[in-house]
N, C-alpha and C positions, 0 to 999 in steps of 0.2 A: 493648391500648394505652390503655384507659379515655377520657380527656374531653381527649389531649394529640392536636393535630394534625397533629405526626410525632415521630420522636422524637429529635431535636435537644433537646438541652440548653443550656442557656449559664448560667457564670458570672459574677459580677460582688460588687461589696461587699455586695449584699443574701442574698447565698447562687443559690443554684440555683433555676433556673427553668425554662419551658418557653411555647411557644404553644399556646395553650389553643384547643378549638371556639368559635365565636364565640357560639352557641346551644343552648338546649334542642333545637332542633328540626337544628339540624346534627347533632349527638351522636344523636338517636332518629330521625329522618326513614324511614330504612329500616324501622323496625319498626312508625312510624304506617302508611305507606303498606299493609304486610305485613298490619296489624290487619285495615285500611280493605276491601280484598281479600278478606278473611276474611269481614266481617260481610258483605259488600255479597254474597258466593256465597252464606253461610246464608239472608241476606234470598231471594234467587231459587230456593232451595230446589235447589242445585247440590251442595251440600256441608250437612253434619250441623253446627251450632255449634259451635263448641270449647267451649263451656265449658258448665255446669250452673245448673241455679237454685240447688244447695246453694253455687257456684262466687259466685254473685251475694248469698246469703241471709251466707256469710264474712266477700265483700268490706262489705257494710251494715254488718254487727257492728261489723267494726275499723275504718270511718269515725264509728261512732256514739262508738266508745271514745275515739277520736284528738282529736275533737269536745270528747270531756270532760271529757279530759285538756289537753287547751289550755284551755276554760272555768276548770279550777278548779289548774290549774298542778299539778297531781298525777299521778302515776301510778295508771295505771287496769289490772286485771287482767283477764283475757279469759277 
């Protein structure tokens, strides 16, 4: 159903619409809390991390890229 808060439609002269999530965090909320859950059991050593350092060393890269690609208005290849 993506970021539509049900799926009513309505018409009018501006074309088709819909009522949107009010927020970021109405739309993702479940999946912060889910994260939160995650890190806080690997912190207490209940549960293995989900994720890697190569998982972490990725995410660095294409922040570094996205970074330099906004600086210099260009496309940056990875």
């Amino acid at each position: 159903m993506g970021a539509h808060l049900s799926r009513v439609q309505y018409r009018d002269a501006n074309g088709v619409g819909h009522r949107a999530l009010p927020d970021f965090f109405a739309r993702f909320g479940d999946a912060f809390r889910l994260e939160m859950e995650a890190f806080v059991a690997a912190c207490r050593g209940e549960r293995p991390a989900p994720l890697t350092l190569n998982d972490a060393t990725e995410a660095t890269r294409i922040g570094q890229a996205i970074t330099q690609s906004l600086r210099t208005s260009l496309p940056v290849s990875c």
